[in-house]
GUNUMAR-530409 format. One line per field, with one value per residue (C-alpha): chain; y negated, x negated, z; residue number from 1. Coordinates in nm, 3 decimals. Example, Ala and Ser with C-alpha at 12.3 -4.5 7.8 and 13.67 -1.06 7.14 Angstrom:
! GUNUMAR-530409
chain [A; A]
v [0.450; 0.106]
u [-1.230; -1.367]
w [0.780; 0.714]
n [1; 2]
***
This chain:
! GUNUMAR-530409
chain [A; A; A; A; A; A; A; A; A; A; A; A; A; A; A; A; A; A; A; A; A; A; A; A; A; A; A; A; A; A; A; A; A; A; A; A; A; A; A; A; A; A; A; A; A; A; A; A; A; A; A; A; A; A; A; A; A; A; A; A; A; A; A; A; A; A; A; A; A; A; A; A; A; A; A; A; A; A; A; A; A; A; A; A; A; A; A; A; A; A; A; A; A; A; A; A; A; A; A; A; A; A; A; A; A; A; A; A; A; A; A; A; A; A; A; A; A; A; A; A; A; A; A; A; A; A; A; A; A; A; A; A; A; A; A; A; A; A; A; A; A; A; A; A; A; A; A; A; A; A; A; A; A; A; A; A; A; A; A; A; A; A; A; A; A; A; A; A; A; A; A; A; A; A; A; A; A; A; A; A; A; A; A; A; A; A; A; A; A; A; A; A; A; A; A; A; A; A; A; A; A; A; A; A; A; A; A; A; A; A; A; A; A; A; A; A; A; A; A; A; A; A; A; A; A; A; A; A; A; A; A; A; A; A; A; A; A; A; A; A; A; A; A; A; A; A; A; A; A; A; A; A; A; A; A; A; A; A; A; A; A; A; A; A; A; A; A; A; A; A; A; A; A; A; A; A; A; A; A; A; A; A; A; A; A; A; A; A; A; A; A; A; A; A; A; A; A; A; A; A; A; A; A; A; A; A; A; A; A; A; A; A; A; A; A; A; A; A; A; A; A; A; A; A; A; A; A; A; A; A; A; A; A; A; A; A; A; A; A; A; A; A; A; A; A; A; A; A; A; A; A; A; A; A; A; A; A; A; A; A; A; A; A; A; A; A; A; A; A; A; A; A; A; A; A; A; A; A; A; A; A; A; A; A; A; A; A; A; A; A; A; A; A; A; A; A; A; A; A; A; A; A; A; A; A; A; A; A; A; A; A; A; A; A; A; A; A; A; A; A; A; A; A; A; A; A; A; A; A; A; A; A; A; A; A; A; A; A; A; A; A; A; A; A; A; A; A; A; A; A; A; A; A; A; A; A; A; A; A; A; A; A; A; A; A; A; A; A; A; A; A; A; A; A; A; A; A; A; A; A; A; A; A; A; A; A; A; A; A; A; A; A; A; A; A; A; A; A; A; A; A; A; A; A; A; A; A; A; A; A; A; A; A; A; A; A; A; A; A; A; A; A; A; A; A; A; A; A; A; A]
v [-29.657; -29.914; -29.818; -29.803; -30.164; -30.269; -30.111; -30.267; -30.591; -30.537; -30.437; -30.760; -30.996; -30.807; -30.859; -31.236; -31.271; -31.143; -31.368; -31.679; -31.589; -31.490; -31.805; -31.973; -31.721; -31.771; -32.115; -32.173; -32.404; -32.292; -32.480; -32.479; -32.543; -32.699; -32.846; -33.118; -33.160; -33.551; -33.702; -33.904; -34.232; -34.512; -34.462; -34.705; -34.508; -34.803; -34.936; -34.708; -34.457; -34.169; -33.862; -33.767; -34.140; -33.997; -33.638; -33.799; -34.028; -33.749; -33.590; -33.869; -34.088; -33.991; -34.074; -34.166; -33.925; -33.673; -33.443; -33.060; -32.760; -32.860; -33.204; -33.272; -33.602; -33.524; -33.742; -33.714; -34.027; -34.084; -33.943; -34.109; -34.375; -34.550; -34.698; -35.000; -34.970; -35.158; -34.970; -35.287; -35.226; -34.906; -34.938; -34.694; -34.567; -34.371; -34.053; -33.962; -33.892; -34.102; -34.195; -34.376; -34.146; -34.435; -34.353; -34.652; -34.616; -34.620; -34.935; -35.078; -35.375; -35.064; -34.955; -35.300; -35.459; -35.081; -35.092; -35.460; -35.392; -35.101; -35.253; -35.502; -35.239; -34.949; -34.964; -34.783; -35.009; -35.314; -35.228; -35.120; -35.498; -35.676; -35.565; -35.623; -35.887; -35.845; -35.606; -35.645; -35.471; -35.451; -35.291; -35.088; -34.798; -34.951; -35.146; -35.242; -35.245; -35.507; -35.519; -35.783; -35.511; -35.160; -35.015; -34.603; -34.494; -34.607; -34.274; -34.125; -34.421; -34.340; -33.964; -34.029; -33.803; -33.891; -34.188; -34.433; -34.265; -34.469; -34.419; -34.593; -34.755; -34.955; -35.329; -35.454; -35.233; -35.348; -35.701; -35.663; -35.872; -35.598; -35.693; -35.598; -35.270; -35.167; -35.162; -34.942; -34.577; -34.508; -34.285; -34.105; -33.809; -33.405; -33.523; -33.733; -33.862; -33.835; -34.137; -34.059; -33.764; -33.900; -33.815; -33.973; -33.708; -33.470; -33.402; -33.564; -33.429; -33.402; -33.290; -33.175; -33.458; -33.318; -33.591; -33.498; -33.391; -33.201; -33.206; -32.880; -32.768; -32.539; -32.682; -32.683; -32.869; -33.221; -33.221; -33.009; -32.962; -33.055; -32.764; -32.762; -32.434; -32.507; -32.739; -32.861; -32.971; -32.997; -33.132; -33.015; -33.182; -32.970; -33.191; -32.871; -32.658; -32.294; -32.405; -32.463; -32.126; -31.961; -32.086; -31.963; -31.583; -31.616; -31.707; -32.034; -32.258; -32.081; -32.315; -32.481; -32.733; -32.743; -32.431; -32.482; -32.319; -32.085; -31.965; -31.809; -31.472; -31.406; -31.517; -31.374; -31.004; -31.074; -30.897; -31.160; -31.425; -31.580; -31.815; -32.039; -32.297; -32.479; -32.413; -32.799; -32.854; -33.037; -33.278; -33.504; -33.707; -34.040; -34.278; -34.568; -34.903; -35.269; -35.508; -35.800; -35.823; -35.683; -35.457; -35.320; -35.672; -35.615; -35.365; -35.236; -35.090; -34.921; -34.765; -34.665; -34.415; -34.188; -34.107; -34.026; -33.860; -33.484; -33.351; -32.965; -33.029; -33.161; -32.819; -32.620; -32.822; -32.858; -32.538; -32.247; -32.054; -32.085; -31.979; -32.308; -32.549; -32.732; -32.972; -33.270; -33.538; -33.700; -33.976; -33.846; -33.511; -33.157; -32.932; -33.224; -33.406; -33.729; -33.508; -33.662; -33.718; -33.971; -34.240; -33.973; -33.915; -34.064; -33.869; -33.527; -33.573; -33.489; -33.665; -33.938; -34.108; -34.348; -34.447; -34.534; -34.726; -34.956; -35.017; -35.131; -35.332; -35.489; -35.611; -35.787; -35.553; -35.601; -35.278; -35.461; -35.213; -35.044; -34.975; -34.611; -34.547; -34.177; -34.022; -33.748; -33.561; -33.533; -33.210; -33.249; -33.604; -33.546; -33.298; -33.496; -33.789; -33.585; -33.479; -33.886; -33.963; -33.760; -33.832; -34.158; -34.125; -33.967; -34.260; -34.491; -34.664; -34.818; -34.672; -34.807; -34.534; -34.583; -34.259; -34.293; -34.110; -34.144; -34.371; -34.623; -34.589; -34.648; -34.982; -35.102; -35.023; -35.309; -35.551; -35.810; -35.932; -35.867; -35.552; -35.748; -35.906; -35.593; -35.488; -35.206; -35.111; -34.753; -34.505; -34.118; -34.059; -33.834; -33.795; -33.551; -33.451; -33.451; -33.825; -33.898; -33.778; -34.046; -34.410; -34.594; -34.354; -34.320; -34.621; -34.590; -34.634; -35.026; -35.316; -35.566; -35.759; -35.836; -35.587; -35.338; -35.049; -35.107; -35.203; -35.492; -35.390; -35.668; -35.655; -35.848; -35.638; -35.340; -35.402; -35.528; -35.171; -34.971; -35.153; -35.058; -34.664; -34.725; -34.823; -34.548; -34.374; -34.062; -33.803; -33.836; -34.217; -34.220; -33.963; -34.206; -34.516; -34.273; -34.210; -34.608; -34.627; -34.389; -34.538; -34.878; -34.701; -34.536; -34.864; -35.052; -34.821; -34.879; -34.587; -34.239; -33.909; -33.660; -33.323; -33.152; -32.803; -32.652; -32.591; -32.398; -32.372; -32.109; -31.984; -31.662; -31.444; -31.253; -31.551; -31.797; -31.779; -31.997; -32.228; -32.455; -32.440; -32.832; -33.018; -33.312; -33.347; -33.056; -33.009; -32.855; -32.824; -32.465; -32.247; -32.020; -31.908; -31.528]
u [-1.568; -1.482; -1.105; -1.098; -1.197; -0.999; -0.692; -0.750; -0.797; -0.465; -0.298; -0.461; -0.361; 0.000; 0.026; -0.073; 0.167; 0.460; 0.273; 0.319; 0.677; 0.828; 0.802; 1.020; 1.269; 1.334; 1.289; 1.610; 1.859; 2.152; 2.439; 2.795; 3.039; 3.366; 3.703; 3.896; 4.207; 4.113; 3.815; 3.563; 3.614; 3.589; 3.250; 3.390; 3.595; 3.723; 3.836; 4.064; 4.347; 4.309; 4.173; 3.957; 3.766; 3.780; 3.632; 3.333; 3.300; 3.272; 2.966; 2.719; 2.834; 2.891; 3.155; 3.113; 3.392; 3.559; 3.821; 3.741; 3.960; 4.232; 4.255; 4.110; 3.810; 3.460; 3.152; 2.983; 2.697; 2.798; 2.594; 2.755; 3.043; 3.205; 3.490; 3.537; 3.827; 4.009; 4.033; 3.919; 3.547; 3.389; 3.018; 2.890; 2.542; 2.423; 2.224; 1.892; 1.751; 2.036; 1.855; 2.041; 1.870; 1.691; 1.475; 1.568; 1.742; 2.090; 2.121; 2.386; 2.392; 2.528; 2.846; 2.926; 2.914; 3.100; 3.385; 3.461; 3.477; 3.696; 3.870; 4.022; 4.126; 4.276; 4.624; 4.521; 4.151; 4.452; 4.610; 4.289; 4.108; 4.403; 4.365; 4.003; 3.857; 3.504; 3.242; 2.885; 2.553; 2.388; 2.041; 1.950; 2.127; 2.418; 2.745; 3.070; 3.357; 3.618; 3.987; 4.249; 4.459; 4.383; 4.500; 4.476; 4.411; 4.080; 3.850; 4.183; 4.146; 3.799; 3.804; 4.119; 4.003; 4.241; 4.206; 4.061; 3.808; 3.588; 3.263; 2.917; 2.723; 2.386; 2.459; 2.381; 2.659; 2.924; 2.843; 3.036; 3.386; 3.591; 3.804; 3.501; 3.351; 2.998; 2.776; 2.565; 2.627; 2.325; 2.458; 2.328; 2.558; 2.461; 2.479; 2.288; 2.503; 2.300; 2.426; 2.168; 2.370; 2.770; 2.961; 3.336; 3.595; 3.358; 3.080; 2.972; 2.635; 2.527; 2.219; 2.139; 1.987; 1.692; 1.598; 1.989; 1.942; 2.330; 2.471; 2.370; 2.699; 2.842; 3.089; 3.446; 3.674; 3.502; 3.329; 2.968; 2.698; 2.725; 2.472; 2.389; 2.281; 2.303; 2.093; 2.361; 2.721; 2.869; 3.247; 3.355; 3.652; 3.928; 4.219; 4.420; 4.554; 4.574; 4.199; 4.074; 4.216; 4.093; 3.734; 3.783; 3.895; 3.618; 3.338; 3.256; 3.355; 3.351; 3.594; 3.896; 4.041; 4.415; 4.529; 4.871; 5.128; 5.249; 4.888; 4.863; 5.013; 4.753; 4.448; 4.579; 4.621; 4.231; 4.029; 3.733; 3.913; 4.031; 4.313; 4.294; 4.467; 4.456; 4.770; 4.803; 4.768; 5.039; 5.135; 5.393; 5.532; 5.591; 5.802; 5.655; 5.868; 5.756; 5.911; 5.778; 6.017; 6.374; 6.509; 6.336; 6.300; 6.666; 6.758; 7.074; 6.847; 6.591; 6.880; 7.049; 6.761; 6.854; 7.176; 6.978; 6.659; 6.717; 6.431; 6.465; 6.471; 6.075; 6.009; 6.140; 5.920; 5.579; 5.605; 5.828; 5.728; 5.933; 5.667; 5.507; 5.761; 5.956; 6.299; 6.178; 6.346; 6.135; 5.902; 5.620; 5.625; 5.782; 5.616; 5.421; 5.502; 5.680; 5.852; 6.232; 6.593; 6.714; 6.884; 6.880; 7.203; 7.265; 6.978; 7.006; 7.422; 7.527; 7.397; 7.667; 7.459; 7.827; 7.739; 7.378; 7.508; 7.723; 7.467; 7.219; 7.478; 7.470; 7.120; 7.179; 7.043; 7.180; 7.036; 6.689; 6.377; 6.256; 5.854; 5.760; 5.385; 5.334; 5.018; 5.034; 4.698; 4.740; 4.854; 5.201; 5.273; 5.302; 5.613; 5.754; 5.785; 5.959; 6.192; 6.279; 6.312; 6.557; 6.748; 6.727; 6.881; 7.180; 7.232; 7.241; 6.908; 6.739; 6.382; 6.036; 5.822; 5.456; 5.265; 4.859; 4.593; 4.588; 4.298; 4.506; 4.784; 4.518; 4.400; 4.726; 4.953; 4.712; 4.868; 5.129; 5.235; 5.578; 5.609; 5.613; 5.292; 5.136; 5.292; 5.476; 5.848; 5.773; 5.467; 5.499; 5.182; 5.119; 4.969; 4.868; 5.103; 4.797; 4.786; 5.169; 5.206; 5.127; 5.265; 4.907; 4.754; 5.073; 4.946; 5.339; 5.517; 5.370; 5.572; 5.355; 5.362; 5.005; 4.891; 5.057; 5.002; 5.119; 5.483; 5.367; 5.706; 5.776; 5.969; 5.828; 6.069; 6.038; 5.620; 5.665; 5.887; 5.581; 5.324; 5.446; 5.402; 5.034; 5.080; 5.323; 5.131; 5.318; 5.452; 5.761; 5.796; 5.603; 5.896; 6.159; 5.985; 5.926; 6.306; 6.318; 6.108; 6.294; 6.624; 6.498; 6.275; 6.599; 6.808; 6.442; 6.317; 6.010; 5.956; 6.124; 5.936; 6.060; 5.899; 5.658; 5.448; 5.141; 4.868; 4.588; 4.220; 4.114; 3.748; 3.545; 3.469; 3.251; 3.042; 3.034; 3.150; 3.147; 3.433; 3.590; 3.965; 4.084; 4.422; 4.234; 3.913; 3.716; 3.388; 3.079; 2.856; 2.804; 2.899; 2.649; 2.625; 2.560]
w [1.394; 1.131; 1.097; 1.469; 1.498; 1.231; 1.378; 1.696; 1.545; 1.371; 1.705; 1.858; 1.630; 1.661; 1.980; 1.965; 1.698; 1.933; 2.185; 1.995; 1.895; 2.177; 2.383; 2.086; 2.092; 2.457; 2.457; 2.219; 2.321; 2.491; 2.357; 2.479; 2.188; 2.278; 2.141; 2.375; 2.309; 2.144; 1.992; 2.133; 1.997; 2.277; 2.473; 2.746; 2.989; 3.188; 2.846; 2.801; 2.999; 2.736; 2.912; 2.613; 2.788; 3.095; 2.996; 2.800; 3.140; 3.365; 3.173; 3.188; 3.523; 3.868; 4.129; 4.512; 4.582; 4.381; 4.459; 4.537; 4.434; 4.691; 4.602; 4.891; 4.889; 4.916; 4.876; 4.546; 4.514; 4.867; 5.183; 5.465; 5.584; 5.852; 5.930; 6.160; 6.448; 6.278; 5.940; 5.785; 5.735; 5.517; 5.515; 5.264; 5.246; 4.899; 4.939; 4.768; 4.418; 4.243; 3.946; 3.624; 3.248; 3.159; 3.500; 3.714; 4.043; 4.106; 4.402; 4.609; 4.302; 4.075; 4.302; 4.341; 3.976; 3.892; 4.131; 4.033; 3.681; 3.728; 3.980; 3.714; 3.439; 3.643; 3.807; 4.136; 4.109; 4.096; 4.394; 4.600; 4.546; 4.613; 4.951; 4.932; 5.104; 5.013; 4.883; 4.892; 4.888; 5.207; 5.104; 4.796; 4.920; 5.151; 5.061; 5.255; 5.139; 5.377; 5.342; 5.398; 5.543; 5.707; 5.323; 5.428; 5.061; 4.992; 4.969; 4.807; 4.542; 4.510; 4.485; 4.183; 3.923; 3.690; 3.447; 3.460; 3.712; 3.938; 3.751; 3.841; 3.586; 3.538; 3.669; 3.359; 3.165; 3.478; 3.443; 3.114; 3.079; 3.132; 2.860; 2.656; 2.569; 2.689; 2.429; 2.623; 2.760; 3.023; 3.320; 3.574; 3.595; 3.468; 3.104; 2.847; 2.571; 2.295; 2.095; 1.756; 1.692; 1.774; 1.472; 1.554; 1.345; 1.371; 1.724; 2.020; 2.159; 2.549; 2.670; 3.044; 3.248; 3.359; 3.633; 3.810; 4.188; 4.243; 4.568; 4.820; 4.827; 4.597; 4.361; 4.386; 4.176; 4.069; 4.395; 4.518; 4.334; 3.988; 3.871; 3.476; 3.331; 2.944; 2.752; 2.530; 2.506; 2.183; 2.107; 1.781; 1.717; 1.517; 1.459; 1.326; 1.670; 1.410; 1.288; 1.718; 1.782; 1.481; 1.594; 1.905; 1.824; 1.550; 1.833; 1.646; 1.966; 2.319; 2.543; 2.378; 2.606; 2.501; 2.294; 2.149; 2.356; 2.015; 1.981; 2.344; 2.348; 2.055; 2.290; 2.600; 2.379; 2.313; 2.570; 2.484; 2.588; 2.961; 2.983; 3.333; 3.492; 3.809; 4.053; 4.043; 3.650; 3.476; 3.244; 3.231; 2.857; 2.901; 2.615; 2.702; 2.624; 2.564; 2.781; 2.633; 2.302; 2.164; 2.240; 2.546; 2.720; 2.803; 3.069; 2.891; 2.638; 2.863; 3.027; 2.681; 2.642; 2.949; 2.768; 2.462; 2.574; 2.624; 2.866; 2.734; 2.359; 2.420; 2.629; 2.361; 2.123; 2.309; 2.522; 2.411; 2.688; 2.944; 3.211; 3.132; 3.165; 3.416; 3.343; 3.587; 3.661; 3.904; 3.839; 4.024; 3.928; 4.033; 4.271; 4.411; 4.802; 4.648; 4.444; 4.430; 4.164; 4.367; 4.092; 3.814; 3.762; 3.431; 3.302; 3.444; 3.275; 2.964; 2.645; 2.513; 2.206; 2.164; 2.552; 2.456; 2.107; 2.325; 2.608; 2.262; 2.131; 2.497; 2.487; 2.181; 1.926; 1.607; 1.372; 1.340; 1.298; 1.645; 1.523; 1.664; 1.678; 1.566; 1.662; 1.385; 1.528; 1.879; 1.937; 2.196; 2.107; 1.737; 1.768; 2.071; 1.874; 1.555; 1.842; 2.010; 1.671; 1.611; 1.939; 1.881; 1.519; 1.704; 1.841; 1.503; 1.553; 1.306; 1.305; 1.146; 1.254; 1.165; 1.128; 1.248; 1.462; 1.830; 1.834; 1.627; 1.854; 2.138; 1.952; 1.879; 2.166; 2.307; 2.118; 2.278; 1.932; 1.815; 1.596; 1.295; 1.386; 1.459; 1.807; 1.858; 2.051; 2.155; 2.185; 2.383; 2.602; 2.886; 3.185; 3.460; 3.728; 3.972; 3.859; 3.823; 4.203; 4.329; 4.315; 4.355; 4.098; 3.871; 3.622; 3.467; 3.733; 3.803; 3.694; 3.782; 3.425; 3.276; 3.569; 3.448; 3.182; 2.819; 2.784; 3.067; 3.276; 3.527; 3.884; 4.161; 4.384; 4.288; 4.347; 4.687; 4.755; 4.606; 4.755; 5.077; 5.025; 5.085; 5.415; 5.565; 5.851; 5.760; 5.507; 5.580; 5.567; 5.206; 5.100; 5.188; 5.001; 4.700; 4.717; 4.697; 4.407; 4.255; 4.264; 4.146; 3.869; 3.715; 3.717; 3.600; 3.370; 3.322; 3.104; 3.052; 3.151; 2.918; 3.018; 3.266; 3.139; 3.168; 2.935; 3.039; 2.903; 2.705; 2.637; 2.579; 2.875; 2.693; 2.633; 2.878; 3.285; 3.550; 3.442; 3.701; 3.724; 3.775; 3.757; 3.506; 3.295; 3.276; 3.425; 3.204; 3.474; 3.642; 3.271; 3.193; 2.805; 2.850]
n [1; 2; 3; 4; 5; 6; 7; 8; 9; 10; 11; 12; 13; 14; 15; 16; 17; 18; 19; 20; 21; 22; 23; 24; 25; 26; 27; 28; 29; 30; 31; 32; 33; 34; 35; 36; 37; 38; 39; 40; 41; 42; 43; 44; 45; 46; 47; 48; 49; 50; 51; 52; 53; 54; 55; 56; 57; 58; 59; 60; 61; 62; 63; 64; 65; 66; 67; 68; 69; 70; 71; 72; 73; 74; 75; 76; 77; 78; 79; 80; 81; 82; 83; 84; 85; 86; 87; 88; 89; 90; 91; 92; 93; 94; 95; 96; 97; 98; 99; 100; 101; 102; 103; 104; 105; 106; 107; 108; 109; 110; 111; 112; 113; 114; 115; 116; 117; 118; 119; 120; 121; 122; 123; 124; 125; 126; 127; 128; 129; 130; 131; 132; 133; 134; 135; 136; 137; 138; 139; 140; 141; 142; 143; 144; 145; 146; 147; 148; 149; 150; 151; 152; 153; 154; 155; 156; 157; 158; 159; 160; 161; 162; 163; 164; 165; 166; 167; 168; 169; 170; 171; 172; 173; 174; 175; 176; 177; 178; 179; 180; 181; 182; 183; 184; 185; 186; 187; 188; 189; 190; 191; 192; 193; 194; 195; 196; 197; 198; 199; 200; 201; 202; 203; 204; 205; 206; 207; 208; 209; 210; 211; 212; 213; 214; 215; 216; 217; 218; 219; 220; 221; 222; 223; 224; 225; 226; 227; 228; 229; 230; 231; 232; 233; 234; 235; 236; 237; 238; 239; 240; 241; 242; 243; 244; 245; 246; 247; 248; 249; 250; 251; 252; 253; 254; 255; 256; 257; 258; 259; 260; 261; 262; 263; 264; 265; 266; 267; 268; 269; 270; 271; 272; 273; 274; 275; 276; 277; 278; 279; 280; 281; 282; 283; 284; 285; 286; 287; 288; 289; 290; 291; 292; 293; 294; 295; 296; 297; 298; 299; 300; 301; 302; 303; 304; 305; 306; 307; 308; 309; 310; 311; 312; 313; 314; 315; 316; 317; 318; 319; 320; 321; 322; 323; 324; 325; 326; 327; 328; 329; 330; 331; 332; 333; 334; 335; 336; 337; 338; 339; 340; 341; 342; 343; 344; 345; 346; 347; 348; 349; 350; 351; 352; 353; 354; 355; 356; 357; 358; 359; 360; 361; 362; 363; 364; 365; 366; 367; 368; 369; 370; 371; 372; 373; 374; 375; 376; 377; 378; 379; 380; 381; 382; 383; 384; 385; 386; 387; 388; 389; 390; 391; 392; 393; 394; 395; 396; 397; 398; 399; 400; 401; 402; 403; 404; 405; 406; 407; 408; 409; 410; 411; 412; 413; 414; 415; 416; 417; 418; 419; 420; 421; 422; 423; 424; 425; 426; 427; 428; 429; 430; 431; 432; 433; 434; 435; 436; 437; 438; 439; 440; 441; 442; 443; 444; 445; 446; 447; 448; 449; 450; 451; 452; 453; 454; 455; 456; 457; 458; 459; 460; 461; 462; 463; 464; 465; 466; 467; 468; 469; 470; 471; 472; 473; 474; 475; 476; 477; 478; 479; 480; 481; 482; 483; 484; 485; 486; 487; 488; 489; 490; 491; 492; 493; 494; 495; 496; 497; 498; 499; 500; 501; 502; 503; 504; 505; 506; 507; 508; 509; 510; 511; 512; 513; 514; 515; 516; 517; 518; 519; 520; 521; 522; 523; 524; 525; 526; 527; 528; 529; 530]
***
């Protein structure tokens, strides 16, 4: 009777061992480890055009519209509008549960102090409030928004998903000089960023917002309900591409944002891994120019690069394959509605590096140094810039290139100075051909001097033709003034697009699902770690 009881007590206290252990074993965090193509370095995303900004933006703020899987505007913070007869008047009213993570409510005060301080660092923001009259808060939950002019782009402009994206913050962060960075980062988007535990060069930490009430609808693109089912987001950033992909096949990280085109046949042979792309993804290199000092303030020089720059020899480099890449000469993009070669003549011709010598010797340049900033970690600009540095030798150009990492190139292609001072001639970028398509969302395309990107290109004509695209009532009228822009772009040159591919995402299927397919900055919200 003894051993009985003592047996039982054994099974009893077994069993409220297994009791007291099992809750811990199911309660363990479910964390989502992923590599972006960049690290998280700037925390303010309207500081900043990099889409690494935009990414970390998009998983702790929300948007009043976003863009669904066909591109297509949706409200997002927003539950319903109007619009006046007149086109002139949006009154906007917020819907419920918007709460900021700090647990105060997201007001009318918010949106207002947010769109104005966008408003003054993004190019499509620019154009949008100068054909603002007004915008005020109403009530807690209502604003209007009341234009000049009946401009037809203004959920578009709000729904932009590329950056810099249209992001709400508390008042107090927005009532920041937006020449300044938010010290700061309190959201009220999916995501927490868990500031304790940023690492820059190494993680960035999200948790799930717990207080977030997502939209009823189900998600679709940026837009819907923006349902979290993981605890944690981690960014490991792996400078090296072979050491991302090696993490990957190993099961170390389980999405990897921007796999290097010569790794994919080896993750598309591994049955534990899912390539994806949108049909609208795309990015487009840009060699951006500064127009502010020799040699690129003169014309002759910016137009001496077309007979230098060879679009295929950066395709070859970036993206072997030639199922991801596309020779585009447009300066909106292939594939897209503005899509157009009209003035690229000189370009799409043969290379004549004598012709391009001459045209430099034109604009007064005399063999001094033309300073290169080299972003030696970023994974497509590094080899594009070995490869216009080598065109540009060609051509008998006397080169200072200064090797860095992109956030130094983000810092210091800022700078107005001359390159001796600290300045800079050229630096290659990119951008998204979802953003490119556009010429209110294209921020390279502007020359609207200290309104415009960096490089600061000026042409008050060339702005008036552009600014008039906005206002065509029809497709086929906003394809003719494209055409315009085109032809004035290629005898401006503002800056030279030098390739258009895809890249797609990569992560384990065996591991996570639920991954949104978008054209931009990829969502977390909705994957599920199996």
């Amino acid at each position: 009777m003894r051993i009985r009881s003592s047996i039982l007590k054994l099974g009893l206290a077994a069993a409220a061992a297994l009791l007291t252990v099992s809750p811990s074993v199911a309660q363990q965090p479910k964390v989502l480890r992923v590599t972006m193509h960049a690290d998280v370095r700037t925390l303010d995303p309207f500081w900043t055009t990099q889409t690494i900004a935009g990414i970390h933006g998009m998983m702790i703020y929300d948007t009043l519209f976003s863009s669904d899987t066909n591109l297509k505007p949706q409200p997002q913070m927003v539950d319903t509008w109007t619009v006046s007869d007149d086109r002139k008047v949006y009154t906007f009213t917020l819907r419920d549960g918007l709460t900021f993570h700090d647990g105060s409510p997201v007001t009318s005060k918010d949106v207002v102090a947010s769109m104005k301080r966008w408003g003054h660092r993004d190019g499509a923001g620019k154009q949008l409030f100068g054909y603002t009259a007004s915008l005020e808060s109403k009530d807690d939950k209502t604003f209007i928004w009341s234009l000049k002019e009946p401009y037809g782009l203004v959920i578009d402009t709000l729904a932009k998903t590329g950056t810099s994206i249209p992001f709400i913050m508390r008042e107090k962060e927005a009532l920041t000089d937006p020449f300044q960075q938010i010290a700061e980062v309190v959201g009220s988007g999916p995501f927490v960023f868990k500031r304790d535990e940023w690492v820059p060069g190494s993680k960035t930490v999200y948790e799930k917002f717990k207080g977030y009430v997502p939209r009823k609808e189900p998600p679709s693109g940026h837009a819907g309900g923006k349902v979290v089912k993981v605890d944690r987001v981690e960014f490991t950033w792996l400078s090296d591409p072979q050491t991302a992909q090696a993490a990957l096949v190993a099961g170390e990280i389980d999405y990897l944002e921007n796999p290097q085109p010569d790794f994919l046949p080896i993750l598309e042979s591994n049955p534990d891994i899912k390539l994806e792309s949108h049909a609208a993804m795309g990015t487009m290199g840009l060699i951006q120019f500064n127009h502010l000092h020799p040699p690129f303030n003169s014309v002759k020089a910016r137009q001496a690069m077309l007979y230098i720059v060879n679009n295929a020899d950066y395709l070859n480099t970036i993206a072997a394959d030639p199922k991801l890449q596309r020779v585009c000469f447009s300066y909106f993009g292939c594939d897209v509605a503005m899509e157009t070669d009209v003035g690229s003549e000189v370009y799409k011709g043969p290379k004549d590096y004598k012709k391009a010598a001459a045209l430099f010797k034109e604009a007064g340049y005399n063999g001094e140094p033309i300073t290169i900033l080299h972003a030696t970690d970023h994974q497509y600009i590094n080899p594009a810039t070995l490869v216009l540095v080598q065109q540009m030798r060609k051509a008998g150009l006397n080169l200072d290139v200064q090797a860095m990492d992109w956030g130094t190139v983000v810092s210091r292609r800022a700078k107005k100075e001359p390159p001796a001072q600290g300045g800079w001639n050229i630096f290659i970028t990119g951008t998204t051909v979802l953003s490119s398509s556009s010429p209110v969302t294209h921020v390279g395309i502007s020359m609207g001097c200290d309104k415009a990107w960096f490089g600061w290109p000026c042409d008050a004509k060339y702005e008036e033709v552009r600014g008039k695209w906005a206002f065509a009532t029809d497709l086929e009228s906003r394809k003719k003034i494209a055409a315009e822009i085109s032809k004035m772009a290629y005898e401006l040159v503002p800056y030279v697009s030098f390739a258009q591919w895809r890249n797609p995402v990569a992560y384990r299927s065996d591991r996570i699902s639920g991954v949104i397919s978008v054209p931009s900055v990829p969502p977390m919200w909705n994957i599920e770690k199996k």
